[in-house]
ROSE-4610 file (N, C-alpha, C; in Angstrom, 1 decimal, always signed):
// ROSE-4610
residu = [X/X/X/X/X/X/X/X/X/X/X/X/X/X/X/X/X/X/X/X/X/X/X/X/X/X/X/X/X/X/X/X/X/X/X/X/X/X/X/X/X/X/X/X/X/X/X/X/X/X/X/X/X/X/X/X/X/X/X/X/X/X/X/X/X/X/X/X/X/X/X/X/X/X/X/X/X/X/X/X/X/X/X/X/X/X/X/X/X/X/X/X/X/X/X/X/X/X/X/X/X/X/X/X/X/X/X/X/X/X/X/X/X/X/X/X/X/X/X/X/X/X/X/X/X/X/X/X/X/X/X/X/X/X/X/X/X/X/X/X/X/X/X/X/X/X/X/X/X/X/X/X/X/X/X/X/X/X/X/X/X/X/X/X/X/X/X/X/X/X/X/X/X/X/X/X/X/X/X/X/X/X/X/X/X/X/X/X/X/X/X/X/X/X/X/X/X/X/X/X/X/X/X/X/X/X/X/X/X/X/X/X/X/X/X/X/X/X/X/X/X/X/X/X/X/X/X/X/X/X/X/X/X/X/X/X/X/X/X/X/X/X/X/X/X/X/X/X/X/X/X/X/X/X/X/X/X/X/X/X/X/X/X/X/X/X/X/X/X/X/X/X/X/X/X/X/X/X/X/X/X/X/X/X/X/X/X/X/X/X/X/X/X/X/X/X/X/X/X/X/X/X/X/X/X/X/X/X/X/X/X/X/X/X/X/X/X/X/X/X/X/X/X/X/X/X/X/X/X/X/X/X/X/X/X/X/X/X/X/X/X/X/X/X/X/X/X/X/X/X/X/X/X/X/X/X/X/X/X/X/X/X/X/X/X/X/X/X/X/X/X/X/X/X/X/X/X/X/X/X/X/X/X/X/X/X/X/X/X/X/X/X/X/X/X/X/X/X/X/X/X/X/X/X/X/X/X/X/X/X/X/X/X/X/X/X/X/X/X/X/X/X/X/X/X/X/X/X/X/X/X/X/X/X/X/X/X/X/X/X/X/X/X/X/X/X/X/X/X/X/X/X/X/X/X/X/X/X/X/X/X/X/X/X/X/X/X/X/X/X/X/X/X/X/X/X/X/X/X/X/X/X/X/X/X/X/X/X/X/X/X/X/X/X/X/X/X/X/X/X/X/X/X/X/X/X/X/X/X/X/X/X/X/X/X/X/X/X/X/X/X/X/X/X/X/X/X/X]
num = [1/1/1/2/2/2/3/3/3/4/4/4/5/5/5/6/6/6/7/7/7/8/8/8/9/9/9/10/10/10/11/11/11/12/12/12/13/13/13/14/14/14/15/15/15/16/16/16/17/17/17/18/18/18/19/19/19/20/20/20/21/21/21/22/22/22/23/23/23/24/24/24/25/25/25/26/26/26/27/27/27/28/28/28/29/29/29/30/30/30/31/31/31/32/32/32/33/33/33/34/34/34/35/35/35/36/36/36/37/37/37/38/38/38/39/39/39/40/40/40/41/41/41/42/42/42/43/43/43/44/44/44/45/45/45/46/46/46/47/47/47/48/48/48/49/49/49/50/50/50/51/51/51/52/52/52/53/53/53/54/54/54/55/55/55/56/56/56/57/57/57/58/58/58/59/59/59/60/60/60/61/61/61/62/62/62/63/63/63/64/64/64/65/65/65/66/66/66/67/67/67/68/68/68/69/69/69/70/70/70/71/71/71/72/72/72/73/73/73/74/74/74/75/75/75/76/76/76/77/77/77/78/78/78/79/79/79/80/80/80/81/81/81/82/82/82/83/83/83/84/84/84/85/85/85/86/86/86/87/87/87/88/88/88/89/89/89/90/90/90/91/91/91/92/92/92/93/93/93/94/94/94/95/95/95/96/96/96/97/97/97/98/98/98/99/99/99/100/100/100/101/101/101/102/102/102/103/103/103/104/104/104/105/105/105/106/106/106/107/107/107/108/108/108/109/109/109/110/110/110/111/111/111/112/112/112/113/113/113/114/114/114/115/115/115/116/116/116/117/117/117/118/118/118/119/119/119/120/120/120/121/121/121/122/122/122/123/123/123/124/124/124/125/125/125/126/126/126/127/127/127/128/128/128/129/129/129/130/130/130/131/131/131/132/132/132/133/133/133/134/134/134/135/135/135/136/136/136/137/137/137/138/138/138/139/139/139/140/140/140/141/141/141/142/142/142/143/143/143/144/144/144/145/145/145/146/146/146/147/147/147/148/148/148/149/149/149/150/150/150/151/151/151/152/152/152/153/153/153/154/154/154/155/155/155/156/156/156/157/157/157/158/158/158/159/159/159/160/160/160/161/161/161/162/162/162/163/163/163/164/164/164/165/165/165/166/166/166/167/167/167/168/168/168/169/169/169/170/170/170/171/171/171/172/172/172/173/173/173/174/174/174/175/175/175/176/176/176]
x = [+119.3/+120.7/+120.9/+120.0/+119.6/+120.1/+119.2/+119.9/+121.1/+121.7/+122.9/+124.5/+124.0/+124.8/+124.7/+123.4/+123.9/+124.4/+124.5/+125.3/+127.1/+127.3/+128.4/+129.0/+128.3/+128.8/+128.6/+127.7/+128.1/+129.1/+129.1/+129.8/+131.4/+131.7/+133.3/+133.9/+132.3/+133.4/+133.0/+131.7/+131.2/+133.0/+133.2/+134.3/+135.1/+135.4/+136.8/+135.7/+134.5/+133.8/+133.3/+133.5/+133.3/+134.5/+136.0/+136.9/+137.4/+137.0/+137.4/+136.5/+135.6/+134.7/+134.3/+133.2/+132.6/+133.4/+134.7/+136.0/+135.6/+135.6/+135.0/+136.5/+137.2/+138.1/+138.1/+136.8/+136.9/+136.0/+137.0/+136.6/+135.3/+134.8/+134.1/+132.6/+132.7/+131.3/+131.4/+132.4/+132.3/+131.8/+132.2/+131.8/+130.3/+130.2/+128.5/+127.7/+128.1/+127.2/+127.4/+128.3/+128.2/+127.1/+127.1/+126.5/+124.9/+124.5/+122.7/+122.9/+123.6/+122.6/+122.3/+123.3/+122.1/+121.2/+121.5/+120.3/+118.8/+119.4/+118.2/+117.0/+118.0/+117.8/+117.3/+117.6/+117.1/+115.9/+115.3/+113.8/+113.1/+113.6/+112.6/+112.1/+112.8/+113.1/+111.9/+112.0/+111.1/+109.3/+109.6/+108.9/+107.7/+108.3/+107.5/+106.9/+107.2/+106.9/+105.2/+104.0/+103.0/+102.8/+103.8/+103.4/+103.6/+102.6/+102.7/+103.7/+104.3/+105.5/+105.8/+104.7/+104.4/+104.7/+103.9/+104.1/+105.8/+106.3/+107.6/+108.2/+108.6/+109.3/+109.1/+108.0/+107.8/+108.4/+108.3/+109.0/+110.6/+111.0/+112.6/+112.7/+112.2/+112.4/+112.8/+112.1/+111.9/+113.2/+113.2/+114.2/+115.9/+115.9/+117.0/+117.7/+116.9/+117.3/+117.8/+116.4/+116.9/+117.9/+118.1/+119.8/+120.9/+121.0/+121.8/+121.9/+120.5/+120.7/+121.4/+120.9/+121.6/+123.0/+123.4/+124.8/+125.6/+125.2/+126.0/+126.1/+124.8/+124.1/+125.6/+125.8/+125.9/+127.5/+128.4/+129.4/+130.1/+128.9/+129.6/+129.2/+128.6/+128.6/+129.2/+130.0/+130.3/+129.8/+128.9/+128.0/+127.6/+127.8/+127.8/+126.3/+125.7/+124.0/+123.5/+124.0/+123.0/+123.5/+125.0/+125.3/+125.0/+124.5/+123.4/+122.4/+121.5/+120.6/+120.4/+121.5/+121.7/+121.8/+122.7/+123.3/+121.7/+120.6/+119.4/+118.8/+118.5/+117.6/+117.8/+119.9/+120.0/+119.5/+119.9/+119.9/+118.0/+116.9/+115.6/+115.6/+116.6/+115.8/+116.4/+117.7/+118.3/+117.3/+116.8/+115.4/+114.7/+114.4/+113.2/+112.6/+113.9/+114.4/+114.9/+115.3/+116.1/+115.2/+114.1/+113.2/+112.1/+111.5/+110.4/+111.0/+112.3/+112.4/+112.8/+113.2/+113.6/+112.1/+111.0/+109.9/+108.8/+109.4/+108.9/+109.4/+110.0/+111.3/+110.3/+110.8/+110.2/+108.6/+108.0/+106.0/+106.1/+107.1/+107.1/+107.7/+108.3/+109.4/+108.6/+108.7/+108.2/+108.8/+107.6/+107.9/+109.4/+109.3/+110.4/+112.0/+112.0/+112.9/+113.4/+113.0/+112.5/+114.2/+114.6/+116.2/+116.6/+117.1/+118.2/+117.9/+116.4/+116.2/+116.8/+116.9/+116.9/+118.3/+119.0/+120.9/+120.8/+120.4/+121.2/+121.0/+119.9/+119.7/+120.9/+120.9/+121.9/+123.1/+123.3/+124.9/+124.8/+124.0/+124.0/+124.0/+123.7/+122.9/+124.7/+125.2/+126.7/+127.7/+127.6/+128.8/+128.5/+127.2/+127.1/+127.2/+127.2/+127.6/+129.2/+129.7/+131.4/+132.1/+131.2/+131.7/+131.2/+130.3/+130.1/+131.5/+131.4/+132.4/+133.9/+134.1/+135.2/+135.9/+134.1/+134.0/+134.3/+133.6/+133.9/+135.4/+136.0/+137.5/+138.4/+138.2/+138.5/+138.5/+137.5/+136.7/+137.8/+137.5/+138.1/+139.4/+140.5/+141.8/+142.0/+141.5/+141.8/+141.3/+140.1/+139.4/+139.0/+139.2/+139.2/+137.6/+138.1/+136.6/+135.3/+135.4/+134.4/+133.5/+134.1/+134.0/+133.5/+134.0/+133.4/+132.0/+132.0/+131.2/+129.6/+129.9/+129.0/+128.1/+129.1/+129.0/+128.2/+128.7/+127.7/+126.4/+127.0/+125.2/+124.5/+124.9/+123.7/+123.3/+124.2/+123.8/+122.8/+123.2/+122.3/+120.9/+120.9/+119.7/+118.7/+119.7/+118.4/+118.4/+118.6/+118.4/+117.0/+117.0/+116.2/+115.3/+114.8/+113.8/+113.2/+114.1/+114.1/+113.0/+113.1/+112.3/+111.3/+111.1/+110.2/+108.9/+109.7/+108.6/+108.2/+109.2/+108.2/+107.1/+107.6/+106.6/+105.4/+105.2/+104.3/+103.6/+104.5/+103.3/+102.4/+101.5/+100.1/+100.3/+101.3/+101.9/+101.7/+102.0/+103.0/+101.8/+103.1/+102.3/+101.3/+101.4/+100.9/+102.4/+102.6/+102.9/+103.6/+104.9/+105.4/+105.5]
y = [+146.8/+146.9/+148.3/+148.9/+150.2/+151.2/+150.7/+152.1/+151.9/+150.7/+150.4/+151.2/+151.1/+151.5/+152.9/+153.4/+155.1/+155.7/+155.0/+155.0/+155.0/+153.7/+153.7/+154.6/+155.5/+156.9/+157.5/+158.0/+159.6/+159.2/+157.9/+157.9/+157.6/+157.0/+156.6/+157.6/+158.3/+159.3/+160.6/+160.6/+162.3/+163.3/+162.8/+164.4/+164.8/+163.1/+163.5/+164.0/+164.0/+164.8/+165.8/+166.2/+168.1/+168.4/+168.1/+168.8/+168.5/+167.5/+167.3/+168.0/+167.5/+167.7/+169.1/+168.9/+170.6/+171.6/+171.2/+172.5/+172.9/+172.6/+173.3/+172.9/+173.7/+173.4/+173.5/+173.7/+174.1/+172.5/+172.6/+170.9/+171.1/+172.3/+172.2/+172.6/+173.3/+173.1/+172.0/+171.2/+169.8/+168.5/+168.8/+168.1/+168.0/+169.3/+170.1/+169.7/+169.6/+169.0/+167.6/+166.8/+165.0/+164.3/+165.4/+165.1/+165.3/+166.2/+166.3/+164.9/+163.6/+162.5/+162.0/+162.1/+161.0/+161.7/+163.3/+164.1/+163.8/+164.0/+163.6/+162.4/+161.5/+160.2/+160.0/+160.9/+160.5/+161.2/+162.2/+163.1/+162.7/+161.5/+161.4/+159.7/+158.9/+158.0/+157.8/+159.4/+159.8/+160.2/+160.5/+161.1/+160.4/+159.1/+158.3/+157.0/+157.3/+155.8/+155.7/+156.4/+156.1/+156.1/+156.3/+155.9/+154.0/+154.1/+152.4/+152.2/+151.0/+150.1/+150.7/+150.5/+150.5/+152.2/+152.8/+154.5/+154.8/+154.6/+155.0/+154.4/+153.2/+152.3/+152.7/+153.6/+154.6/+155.5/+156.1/+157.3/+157.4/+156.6/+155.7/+155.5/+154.8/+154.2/+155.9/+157.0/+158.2/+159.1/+159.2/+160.1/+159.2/+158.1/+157.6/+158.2/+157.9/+158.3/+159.8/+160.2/+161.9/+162.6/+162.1/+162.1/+162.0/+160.6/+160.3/+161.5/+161.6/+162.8/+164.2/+164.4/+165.8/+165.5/+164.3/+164.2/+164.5/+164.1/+163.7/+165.2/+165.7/+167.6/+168.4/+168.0/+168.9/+169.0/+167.6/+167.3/+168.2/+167.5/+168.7/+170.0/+170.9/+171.8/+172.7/+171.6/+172.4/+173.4/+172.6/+173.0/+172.7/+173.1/+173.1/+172.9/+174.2/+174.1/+172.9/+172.3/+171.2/+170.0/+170.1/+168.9/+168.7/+169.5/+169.6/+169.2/+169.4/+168.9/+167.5/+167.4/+165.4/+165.0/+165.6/+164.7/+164.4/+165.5/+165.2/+164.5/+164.7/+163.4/+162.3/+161.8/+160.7/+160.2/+161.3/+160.8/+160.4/+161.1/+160.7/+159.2/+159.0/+157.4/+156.5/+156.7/+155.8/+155.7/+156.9/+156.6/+155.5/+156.3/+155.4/+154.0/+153.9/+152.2/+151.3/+152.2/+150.9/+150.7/+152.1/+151.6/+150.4/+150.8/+150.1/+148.8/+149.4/+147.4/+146.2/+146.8/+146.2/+145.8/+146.9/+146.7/+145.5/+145.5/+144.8/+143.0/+143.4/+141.8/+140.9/+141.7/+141.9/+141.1/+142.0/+141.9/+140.5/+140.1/+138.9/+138.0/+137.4/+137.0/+135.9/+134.5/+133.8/+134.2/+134.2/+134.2/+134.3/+132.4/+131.7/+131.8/+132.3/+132.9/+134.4/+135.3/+136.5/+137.2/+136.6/+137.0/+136.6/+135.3/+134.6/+135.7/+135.8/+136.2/+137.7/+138.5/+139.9/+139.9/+139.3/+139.0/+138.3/+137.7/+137.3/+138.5/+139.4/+140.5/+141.7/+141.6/+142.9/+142.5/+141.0/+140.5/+140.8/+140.4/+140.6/+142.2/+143.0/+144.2/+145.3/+144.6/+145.5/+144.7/+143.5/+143.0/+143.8/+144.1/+144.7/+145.9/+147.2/+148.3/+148.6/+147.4/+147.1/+147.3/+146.0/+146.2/+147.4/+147.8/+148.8/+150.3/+150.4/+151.3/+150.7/+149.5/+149.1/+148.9/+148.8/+149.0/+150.7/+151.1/+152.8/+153.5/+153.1/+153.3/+152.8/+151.6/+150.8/+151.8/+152.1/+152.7/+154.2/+154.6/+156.3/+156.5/+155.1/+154.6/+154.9/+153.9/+153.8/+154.2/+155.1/+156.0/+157.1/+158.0/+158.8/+159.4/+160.3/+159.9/+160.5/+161.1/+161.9/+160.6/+159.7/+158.3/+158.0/+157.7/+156.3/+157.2/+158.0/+158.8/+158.7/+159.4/+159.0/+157.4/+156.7/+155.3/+154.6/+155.0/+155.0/+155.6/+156.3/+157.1/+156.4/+155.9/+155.2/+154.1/+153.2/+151.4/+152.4/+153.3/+153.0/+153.9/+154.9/+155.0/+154.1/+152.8/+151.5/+151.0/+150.8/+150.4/+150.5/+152.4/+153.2/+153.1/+152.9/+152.9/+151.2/+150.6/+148.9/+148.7/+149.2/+149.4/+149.9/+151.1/+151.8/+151.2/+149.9/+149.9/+148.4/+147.8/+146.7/+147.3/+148.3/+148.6/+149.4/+149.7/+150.0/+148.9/+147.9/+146.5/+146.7/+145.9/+145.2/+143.8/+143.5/+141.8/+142.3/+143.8/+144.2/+143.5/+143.2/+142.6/+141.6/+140.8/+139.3/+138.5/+137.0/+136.4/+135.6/+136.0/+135.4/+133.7]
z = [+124.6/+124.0/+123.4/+123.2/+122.3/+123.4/+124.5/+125.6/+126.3/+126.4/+126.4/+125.4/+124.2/+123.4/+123.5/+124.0/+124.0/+124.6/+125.9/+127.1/+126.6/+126.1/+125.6/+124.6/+123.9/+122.2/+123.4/+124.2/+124.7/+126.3/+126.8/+128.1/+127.6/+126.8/+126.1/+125.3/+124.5/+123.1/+123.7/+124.6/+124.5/+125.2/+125.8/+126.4/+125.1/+124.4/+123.2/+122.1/+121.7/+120.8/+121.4/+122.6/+122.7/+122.4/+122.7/+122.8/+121.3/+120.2/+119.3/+118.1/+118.2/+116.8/+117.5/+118.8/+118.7/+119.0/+118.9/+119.4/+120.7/+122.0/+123.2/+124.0/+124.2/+125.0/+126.7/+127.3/+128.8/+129.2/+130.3/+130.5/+131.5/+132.1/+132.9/+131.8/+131.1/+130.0/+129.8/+129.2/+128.8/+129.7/+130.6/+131.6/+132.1/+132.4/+132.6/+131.4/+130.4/+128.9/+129.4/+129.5/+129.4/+131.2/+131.9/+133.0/+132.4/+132.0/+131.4/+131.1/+130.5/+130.3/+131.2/+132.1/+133.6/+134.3/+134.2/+135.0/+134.2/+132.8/+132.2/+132.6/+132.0/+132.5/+133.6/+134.9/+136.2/+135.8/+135.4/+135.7/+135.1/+133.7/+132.7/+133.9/+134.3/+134.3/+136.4/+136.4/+137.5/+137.0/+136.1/+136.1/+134.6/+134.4/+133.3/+134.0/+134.9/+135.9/+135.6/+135.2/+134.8/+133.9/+133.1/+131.6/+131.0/+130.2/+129.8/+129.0/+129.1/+128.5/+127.4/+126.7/+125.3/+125.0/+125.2/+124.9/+125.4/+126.2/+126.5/+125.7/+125.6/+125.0/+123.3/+122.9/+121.2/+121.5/+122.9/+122.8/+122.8/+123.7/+123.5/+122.6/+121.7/+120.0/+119.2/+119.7/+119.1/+119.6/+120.8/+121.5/+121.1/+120.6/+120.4/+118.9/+117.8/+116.7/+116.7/+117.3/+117.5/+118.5/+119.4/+119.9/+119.0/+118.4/+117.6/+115.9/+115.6/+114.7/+115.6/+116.3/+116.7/+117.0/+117.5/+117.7/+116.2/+115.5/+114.2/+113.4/+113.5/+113.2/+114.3/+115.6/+116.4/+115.8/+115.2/+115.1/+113.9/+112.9/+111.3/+111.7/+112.7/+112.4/+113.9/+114.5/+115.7/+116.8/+116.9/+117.7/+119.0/+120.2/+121.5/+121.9/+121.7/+121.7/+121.2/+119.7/+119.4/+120.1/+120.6/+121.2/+122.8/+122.9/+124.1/+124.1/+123.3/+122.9/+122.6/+121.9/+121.5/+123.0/+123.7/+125.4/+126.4/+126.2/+126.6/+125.8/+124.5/+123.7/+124.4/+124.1/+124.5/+126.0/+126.3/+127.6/+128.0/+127.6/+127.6/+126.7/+126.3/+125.1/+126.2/+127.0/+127.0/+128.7/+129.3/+130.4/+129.9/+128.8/+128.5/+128.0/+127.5/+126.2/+127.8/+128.8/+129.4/+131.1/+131.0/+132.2/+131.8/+130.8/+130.5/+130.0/+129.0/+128.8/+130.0/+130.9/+132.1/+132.6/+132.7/+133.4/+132.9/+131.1/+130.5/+130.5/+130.4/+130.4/+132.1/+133.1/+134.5/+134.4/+133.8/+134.1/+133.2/+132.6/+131.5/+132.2/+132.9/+133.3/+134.2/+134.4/+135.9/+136.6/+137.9/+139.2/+139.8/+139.4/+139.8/+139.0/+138.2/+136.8/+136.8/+138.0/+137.3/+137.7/+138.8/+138.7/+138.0/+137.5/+136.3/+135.0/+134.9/+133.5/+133.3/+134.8/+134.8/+134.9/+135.1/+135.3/+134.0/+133.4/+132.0/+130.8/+131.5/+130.3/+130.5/+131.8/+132.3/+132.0/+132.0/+131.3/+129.9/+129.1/+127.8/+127.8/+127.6/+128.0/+128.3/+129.7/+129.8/+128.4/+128.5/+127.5/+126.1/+125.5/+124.5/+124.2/+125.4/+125.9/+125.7/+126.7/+126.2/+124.9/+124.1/+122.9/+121.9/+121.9/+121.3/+121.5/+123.0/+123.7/+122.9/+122.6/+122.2/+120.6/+119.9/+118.3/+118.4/+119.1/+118.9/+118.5/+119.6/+120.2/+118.8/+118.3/+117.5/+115.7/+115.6/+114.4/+114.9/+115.8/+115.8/+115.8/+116.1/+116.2/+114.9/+114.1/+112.8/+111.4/+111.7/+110.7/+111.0/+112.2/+112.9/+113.9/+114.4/+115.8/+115.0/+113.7/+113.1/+112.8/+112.1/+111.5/+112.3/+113.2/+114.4/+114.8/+115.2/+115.9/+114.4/+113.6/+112.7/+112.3/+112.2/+112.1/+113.3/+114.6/+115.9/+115.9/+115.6/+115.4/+114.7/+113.5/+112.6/+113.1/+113.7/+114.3/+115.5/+116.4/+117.5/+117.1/+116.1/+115.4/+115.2/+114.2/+114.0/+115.0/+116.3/+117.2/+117.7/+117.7/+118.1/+117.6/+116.1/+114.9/+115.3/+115.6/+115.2/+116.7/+118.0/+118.8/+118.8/+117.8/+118.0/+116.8/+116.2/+115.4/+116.0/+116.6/+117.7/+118.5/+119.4/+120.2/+119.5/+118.1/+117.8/+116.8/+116.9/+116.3/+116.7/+115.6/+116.7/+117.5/+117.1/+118.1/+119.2/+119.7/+121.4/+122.0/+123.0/+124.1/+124.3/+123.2/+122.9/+122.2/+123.1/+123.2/+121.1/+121.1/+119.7/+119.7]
């Protein structure tokens, strides 16, 4: 849900917070900045495929908060470079929170279950994307997009923290 939601702050608010908060008025930097998250996403997402569940899914826990800090950094201080920086962080958490948890859910999953279970997560999973995308919209309507945008950042921060400190239980990967 973690990499869901960050999907939702930079894919719903990123264009109106380059052209709002970081002042960037040229739609094609703006554009070129909100595209790094899926580029990202694609190379990390290529290129972690041998990394274990566990270690990506810390580093997702890690790269999420710190996206979300740089977003919030990049906002008060209008900053293009750092909000660059946040659109790759996120974009590496949201690789990595949503390959391995998928991979995880998956290696967990019966046999005989392993669709139902993998369609009821991706339903949960987009509906919670939605609403977040919809809390956002909602918050920036009526307390403006600095607010919402801040406020986002902190829920999908603990997201990010709240994962990162499962996957570094000693429970992982034994049976609750």
């Amino acid at each position: 849900m973690g990499a869901y939601a960050l999907g939702a702050i930079i894919l719903s608010l990123g264009a109106q917070i380059a052209r709002e908060l970081i002042d960037s008025a040229n739609h094609l930097v703006n554009g070129a900045t909100l595209s790094l998250f899926p580029v990202t996403s694609g190379i990390v997402a290529v290129s972690a495929k041998k990394l274990s569940p566990q270690f990506s899914m810390m580093f997702g826990g890690i790269a999420c908060p710190l996206g979300m800090g740089l977003l919030v950094l990049s906002t008060h201080q209008h900053s293009l470079p750092i909000f660059l920086a946040a659109v790759a962080a996120a974009g590496r958490g949201y690789s990595l929170s949503f390959l391995r948890g998928l991979n995880l859910i998956n290696a967990n999953a019966a046999m005989h279950h392993r669709g139902g279970t993998l369609s009821a997560v991706l339903l949960i999973a987009y509906f919670f994307q939605g609403a977040v995308a919809l809390l956002l919209g909602v918050a920036a309507t009526n307390w403006g997009l600095k607010i919402a945008a801040d406020l986002g950042c902190a829920a999908i921060a603990f997201l990010g923290v709240t994962a990162l400190l499962l996957a570094a239980s000693p429970r992982w990967g034994r049976p609750f």
